[in-house]
C-alpha positions in Angstrom: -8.7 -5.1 36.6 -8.7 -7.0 33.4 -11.9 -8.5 33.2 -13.7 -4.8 34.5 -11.4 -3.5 31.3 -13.2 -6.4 28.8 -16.9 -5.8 30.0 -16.7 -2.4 28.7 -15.6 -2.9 25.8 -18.7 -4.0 23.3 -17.9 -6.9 21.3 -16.5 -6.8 17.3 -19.6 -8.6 15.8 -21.6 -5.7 17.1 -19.1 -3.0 16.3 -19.1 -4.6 12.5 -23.1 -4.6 12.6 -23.2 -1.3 13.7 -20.7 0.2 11.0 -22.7 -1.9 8.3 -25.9 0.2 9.6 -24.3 3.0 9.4 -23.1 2.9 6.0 -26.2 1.2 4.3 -28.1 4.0 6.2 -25.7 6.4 4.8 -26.2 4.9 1.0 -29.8 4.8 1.0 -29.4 8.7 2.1 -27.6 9.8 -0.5 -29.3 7.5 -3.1 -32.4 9.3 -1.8 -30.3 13.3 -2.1 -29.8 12.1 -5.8 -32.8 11.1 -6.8 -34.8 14.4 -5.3 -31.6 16.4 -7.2 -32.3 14.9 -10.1 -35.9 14.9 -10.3 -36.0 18.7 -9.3 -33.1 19.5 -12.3 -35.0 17.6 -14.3 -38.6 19.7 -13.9 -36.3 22.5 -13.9 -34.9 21.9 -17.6 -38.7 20.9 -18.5 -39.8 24.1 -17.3 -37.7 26.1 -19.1 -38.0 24.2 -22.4 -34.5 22.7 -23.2 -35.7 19.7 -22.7 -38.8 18.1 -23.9 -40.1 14.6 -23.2 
């Protein structure tokens, strides 16, 4: 019964790999949100003339 009980469970080194995935997919996400946010705020000012560059 013990050794059925240890196949299932996946091992840590994957577990850890996956979470790592996870959150660098999770960064490069939001790095990518801000960057679109702040381009589009940034035409926005542009447009309406407070800021000129």
């Amino acid at each position: 019964m013990n050794q059925d009980r240890r196949k299932k469970l996946p091992n840590k080194k994957i577990i850890r790999s996956a979470k790592f995935e996870a959150k660098e997919q999770f960064t490069k996400s939001a790095l990518e949100n801000l960057k679109t946010e702040n381009e589009r705020i940034f035409n926005s000012l542009k447009e309406s003339g407070e800021f000129d560059y």
